[in-house]
Structures are given as structure tokens and as C-alpha cells.
C-alpha positions as CSV (number, residue, x, y, z in Angstrom):
1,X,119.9,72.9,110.3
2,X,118.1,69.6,110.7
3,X,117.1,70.8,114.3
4,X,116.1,74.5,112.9
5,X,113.9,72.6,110.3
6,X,112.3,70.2,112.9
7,X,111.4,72.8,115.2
8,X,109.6,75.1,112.2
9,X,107.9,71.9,111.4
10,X,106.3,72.2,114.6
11,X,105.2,75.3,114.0
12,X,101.2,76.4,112.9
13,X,102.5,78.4,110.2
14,X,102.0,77.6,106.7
15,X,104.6,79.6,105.1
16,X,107.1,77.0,107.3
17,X,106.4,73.8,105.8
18,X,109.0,75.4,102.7
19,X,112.6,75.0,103.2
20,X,113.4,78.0,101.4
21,X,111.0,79.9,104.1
22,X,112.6,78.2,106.7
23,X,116.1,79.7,105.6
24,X,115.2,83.2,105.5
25,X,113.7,83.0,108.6
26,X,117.3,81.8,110.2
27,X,118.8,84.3,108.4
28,X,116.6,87.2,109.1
29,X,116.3,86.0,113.2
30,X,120.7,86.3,112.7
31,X,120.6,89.4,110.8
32,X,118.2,91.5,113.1
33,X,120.9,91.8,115.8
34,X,123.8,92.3,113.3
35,X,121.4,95.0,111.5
36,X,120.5,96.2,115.3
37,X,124.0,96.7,116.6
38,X,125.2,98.3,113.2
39,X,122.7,100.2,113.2
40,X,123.4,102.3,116.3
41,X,127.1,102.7,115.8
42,X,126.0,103.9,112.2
43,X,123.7,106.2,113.8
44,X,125.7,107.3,116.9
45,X,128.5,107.8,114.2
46,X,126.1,110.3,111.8
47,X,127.4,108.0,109.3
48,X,124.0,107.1,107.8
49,X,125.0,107.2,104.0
50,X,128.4,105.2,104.9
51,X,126.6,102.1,104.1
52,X,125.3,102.8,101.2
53,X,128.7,104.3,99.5
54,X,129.5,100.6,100.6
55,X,127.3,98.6,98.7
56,X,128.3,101.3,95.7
57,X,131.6,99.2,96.5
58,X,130.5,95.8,96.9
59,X,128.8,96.2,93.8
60,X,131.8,97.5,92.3
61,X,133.8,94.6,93.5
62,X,131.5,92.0,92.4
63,X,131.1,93.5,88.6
64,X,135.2,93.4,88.9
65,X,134.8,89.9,90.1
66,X,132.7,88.6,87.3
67,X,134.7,90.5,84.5
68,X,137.6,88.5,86.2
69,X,135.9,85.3,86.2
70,X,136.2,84.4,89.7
71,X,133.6,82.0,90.9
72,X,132.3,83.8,94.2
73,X,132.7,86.9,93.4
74,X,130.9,88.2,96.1
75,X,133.7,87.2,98.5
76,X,136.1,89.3,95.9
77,X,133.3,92.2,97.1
78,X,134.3,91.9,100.4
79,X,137.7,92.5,100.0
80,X,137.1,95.2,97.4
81,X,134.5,97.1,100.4
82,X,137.3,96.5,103.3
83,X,139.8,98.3,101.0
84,X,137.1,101.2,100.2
85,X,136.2,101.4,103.8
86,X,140.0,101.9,105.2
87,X,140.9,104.4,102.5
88,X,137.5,106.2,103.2
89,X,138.6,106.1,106.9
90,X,142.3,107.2,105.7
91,X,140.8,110.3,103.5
92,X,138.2,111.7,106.3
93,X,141.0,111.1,108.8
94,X,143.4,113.4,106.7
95,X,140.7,116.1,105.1
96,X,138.8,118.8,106.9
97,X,135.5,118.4,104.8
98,X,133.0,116.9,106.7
99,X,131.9,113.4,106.3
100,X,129.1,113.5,104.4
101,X,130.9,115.5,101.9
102,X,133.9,112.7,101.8
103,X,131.0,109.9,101.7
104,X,129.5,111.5,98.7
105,X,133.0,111.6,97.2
106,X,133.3,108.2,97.5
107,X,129.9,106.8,96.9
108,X,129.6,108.7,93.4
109,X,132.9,107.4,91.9
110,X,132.1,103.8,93.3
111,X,128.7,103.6,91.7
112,X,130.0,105.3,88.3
113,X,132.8,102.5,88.3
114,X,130.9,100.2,88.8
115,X,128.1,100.7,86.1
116,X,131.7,101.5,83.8
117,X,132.9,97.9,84.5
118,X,129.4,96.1,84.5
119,X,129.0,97.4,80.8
120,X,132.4,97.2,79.5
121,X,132.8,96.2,76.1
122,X,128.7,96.2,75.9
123,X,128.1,93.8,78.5
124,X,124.6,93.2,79.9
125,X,123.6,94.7,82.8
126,X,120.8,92.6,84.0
127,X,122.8,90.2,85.3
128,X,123.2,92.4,88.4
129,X,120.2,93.1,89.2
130,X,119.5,90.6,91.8
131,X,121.9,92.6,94.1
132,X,120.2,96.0,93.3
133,X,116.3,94.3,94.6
134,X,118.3,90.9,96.8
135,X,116.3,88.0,97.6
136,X,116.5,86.8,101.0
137,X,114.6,83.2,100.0
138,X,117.5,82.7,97.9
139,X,119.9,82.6,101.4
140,X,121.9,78.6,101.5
141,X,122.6,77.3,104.7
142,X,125.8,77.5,103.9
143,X,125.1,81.6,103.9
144,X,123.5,81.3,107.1
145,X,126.5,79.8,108.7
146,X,128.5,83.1,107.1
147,X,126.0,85.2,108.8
148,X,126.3,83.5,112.3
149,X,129.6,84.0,112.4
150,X,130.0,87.8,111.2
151,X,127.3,88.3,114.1
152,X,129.8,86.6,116.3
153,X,132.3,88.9,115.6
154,X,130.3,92.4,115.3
155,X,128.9,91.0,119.1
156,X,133.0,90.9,120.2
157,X,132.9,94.0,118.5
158,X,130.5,95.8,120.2
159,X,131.2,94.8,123.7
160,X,134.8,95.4,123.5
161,X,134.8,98.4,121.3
162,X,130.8,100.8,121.5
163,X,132.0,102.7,124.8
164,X,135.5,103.6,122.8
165,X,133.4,104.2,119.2
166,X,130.6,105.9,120.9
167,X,133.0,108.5,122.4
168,X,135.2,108.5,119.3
169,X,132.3,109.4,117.2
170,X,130.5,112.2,119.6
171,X,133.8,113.8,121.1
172,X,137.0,112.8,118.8
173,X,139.5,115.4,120.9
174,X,138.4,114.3,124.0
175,X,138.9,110.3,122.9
176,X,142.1,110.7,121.7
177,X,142.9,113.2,124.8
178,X,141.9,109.6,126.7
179,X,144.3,107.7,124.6
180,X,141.9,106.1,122.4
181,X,143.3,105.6,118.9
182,X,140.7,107.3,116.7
183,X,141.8,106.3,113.6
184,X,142.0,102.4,114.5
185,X,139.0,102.8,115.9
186,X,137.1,104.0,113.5
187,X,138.8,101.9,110.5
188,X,137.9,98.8,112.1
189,X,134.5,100.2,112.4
190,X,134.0,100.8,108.6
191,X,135.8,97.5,107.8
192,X,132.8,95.6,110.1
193,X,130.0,97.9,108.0
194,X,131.6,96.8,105.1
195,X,131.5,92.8,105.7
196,X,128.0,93.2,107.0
197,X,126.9,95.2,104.0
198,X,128.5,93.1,101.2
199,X,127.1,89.9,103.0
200,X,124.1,91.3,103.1
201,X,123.2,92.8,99.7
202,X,122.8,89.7,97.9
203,X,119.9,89.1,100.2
204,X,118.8,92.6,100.9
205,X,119.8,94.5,97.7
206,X,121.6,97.7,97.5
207,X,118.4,99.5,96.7
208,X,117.0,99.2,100.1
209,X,120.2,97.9,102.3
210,X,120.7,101.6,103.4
211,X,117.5,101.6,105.1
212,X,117.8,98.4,107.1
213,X,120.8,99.6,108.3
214,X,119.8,103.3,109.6
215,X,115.8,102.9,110.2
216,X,116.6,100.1,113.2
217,X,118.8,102.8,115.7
218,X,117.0,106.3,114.3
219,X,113.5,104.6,115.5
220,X,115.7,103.5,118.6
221,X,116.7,106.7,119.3
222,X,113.7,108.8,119.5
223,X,112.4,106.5,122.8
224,X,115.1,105.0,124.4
225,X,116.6,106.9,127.4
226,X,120.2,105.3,127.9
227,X,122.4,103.2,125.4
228,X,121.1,99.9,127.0
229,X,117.8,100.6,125.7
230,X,118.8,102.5,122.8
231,X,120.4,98.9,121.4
232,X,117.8,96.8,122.8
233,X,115.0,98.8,121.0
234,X,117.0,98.8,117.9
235,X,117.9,95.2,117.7
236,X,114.3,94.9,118.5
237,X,113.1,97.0,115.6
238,X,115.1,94.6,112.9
239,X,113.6,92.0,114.7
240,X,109.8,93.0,114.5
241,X,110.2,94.5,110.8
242,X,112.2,91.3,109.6
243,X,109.4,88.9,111.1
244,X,106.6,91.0,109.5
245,X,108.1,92.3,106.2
246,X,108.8,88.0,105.7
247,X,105.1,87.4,106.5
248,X,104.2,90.4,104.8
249,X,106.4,88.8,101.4
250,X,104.8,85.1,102.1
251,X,101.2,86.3,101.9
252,X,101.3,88.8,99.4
253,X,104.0,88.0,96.8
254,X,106.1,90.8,97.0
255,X,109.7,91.7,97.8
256,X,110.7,90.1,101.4
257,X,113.9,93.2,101.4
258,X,111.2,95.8,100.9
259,X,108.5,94.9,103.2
260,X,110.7,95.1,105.9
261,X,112.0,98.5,104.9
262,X,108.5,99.6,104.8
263,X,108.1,98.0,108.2
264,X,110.6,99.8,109.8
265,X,109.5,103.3,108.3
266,X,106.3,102.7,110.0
267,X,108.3,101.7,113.2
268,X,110.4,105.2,113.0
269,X,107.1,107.0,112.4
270,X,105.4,105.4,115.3
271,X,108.7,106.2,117.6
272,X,108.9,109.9,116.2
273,X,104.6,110.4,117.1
274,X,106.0,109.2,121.0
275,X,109.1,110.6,121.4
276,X,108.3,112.5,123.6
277,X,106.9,109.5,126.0
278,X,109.9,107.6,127.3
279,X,109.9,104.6,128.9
């Protein structure tokens, strides 16, 4: 970090002479490819309301965690969102509904138990409302570090696994036809979703996570004319929005998470006005 700090001294930007700026930059700059990457496969997958039944979950988890006293419980989310993800995976796998359907099923009774949980007994709920708004300046180094390696593994991920996802998502008979195990394939693609989005909600919050996660590869989509460019746009759409929405935050005084949602709506309006014009 003492190198990462150095170099942003260097830099003829005012918002960088605070540590706390200096952080989120880090972060954001490691979370625009992890955002990027997830992104597409969420997209490519039509699972665009996946990750938001999974911060229903994390939330869940972490209200369990802090009933239960555990002193992180936002690790204790993690667990609780890979569970949720692998029996979502388990019930869609095993039901002829369609997904949004299953999603919906899921996302309602996570949200409702974790609201019942939160206010057990008449417990306060504003405790939790840094997760529902997140506060990227808040990210530790420590965090960071967490965040560099997840990207790690979602980039092992991705370069072993997108061809087999991609076709498991668009043509399920013929992938399996292929020998391509479906149901592996896709659990340990909502297990990934599920670290990244309870990771990220602290920072991001579960109001807008949703968002960061689907905007990057929709915008992606309406200009790119292979898959190469279709994850180099979107990586480079979480990239953009996160470096503006920060500024955006630093000069203005509002939320960091939201500026760069509103930044990437802008984005996928721009894309959708040239969709037409590919390059």
C-alpha cells in the first residue's frame, strides 16, 4: 500500500492527498474488472435479478451474524449467500418455472427473513443501514487485499470456465449433449456472484449493488460485436463509471455507490442511442 500511496501522492489531484480517497480508488480500479467480468456472465446468463436475491441473503446472513454475536459477521454472510446460491442453483435445476420466477421466490423470503431477524425482539434496525446505501471510503486495506484476491479467482474463473457458462446459459441441451456438467457449472457460477456480492455490499450497498452488476455487460452488449469486445467494453464501463461516480462523490458530497450507478445508466443510454453503430 505504501507504493499505491506514493504514486497517488504524485498525482495533481486534490481528492488524493486523503488516505481514505486513496483506498477507494484501489478498490474501485480492483472492483471494475470483477464487476466487468460478472457482469457479462450475469447478463449472458439472463440472470439480472440473481444478484440482488443475493444481497437479500447476505443481508440475511449478516443480521443472523450480529443476533449471534460473531465479530465479522460479514464473513458469516458469505457463507450464508454460498448456501443460498447452491440451493437456488439446486431448485431451478429441479423445477420447470423459469428463473425469474425461482429468483423472485427466493429473493422475497430472503429479504422478509431478514427484516424478521434484524427486528427480533424490537431490535433497531438502523444499524443496517450502512449495507442498504455502502460506503466505499469506508474500504481498509485489509479489504482491498480481500478484493484482489476474489478478482484473482473470478479471472481463473472466467478463462477456464465463460466458453462452458456461456453455452450452458444460451443452449443448456446442447452443453450437456457436449458433456458439460450443467449443474456444476452453473452452481459454481452462483457461488462466485455470491462472494462478489456479499464482498461488495458493505461498500456498494444492496440498494444499488444490482445495478453495478448488470448496467457494466447490458451497455456492453448493445455495441460490442464478439465476446472479446463484449468483456472488454464491459470491464471498461465499471472502470469509467467507478473513476467518475468517485470524482463525482469527492466534489459534490454525495454517495460514491450512487454516482457510479448513475454513471453507468448514462453509459447504457449512450450504448443503446449507437447500437446500431458497431465498431
Amino acid at each position: 500500500m505504501s507504493v499505491w500511496y506514493a504514486l497517488c501522492d504524485n498525482l495533481p489531484f486534490e481528492m488524493l492527498h486523503w488516505d481514505f480517497m486513496k483506498n477507494a480508488l484501489l478498490a474501485l480500479i480492483i472492483m471494475a474488472p470483477l464487476f466487468g467480468l460478472c457482469s457479462t456472465m450475469i447478463v449472458t446468463g439472463k440472470m439480472s435479478f440473481f444478484s440482488d436475491a443475493l444481497g437479500h441473503s447476505a443481508f440475511t446472513g449478516i443480521a443472523i451474524g450480529s443476533i449471534c454475536g460473531i465479530a465479522a459477521p460479514a464473513w458469516f454472510s458469505v457463507i450464508f449467500a454460498v448456501v443460498f446460491a447452491l440451493l437456488f442453483s439446486y431448485v431451478k435445476s429441479r423445477s420447470n418455472q423459469t428463473a425469474d420466477t425461482i429468483i423472485g421466490v427466493f429473493s422475497s423470503g430472503a429479504v422478509a427473513l431478514g427484516i424478521f431477524i434484524a427486528t427480533f425482539g424490537g431490535g433497531s434496525f438502523t444499524k443496517y443501514n450502512k449495507y442498504l446505501i455502502g460506503d466505499i471510503l469506508s474500504v481498509t486495506p485489509a479489504e482491498i487485499g480481500s478484493l484482489a484476491v476474489v478478482l484473482a479467482c473470478v479471472i481463473l474463473f472466467w478463462l477456464f470456465l465463460n466458453n462452458r457458462l456461456t453455452l450452458s446459459a444460451v443452449y443448456p441441451n446442447l452443453a450437456a449433449s457436449r458433456g458439460i456438467p450443467v449443474e456444476w457449472t452453473q452452481a459454481i457460477f452462483t457461488t462466485a456472484i455470491a462472494v462478489v456480492v456479499t464482498l461488495s455490499i458493505s461498500w456498494v450497498g444492496l440498494l444499488i449493488l444490482n445495478s453495478l452488476l448488470v448496467l457494466p455487460g447490458a451497455a456492453a452488449r448493445n455495441v460490442a460485436k464478439n465476446l472479446r469486445q463484449y468483456h472488454l467494453f464491459s470491464v471498461l464501463n465499471a472502470l469509467i463509471a467507478g473513476l467518475v461516480g468517485l470524482t463525482l462523490s469527492y466534489i459534490w458530497g454525495v454517495s460514491a455507490g450512487a454516482s457510479i450507478a448513475l454513471v453507468l445508466t448514462l453509459i447504457y443510454g449512450f450504448s443503446f442511442l449507437f447500437r446500431k453503430v458497431r465498431m
